[in-house]
N, C-alpha and C positions, 0 to 999 in steps of 0.2 A: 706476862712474866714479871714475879715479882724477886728481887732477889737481894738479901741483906749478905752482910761482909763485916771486914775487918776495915774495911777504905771505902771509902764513896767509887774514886777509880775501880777496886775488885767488884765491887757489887754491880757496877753500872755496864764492865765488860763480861761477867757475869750472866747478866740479865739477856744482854744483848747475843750473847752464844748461844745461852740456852735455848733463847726464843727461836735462833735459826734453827737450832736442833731438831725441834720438832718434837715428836717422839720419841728421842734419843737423849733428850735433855733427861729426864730424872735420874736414870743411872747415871749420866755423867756427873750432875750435879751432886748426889749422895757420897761421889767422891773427894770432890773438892773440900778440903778442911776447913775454909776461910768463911763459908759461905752456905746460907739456906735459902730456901726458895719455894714460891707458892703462882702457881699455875692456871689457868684459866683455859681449855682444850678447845679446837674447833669447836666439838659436840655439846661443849657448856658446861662439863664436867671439870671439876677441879684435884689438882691432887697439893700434897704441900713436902718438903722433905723431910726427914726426921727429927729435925733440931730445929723447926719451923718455928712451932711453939710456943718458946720460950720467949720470940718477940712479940706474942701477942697478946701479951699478959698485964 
């Protein structure tokens, strides 16, 4: 779990949520304002969130 922000702090607890989430993390994260995020799944599949992006330009 990769996960960028507005503060090193939001991204870093961010990251750390998500990744407990599980499967739960994308929606949550799509919610969050502050914050994008890029995933890596048991199964090896990736997803990224919608404003992902723009940092990888």
């Amino acid at each position: 779990m990769t996960v960028v922000g507005s503060s090193l702090t939001i991204a870093d607890a961010f990251a750390t949520a998500a990744y407990a989430m599980g499967n739960s993390a994308r929606p949550w994260l799509e919610r969050q304002p502050d914050a994008e995020g890029l995933a890596t799944t048991a199964t090896g599949t990736t997803w990224q969130s919608t404003g992902f992006a723009r940092w990888t330009t």
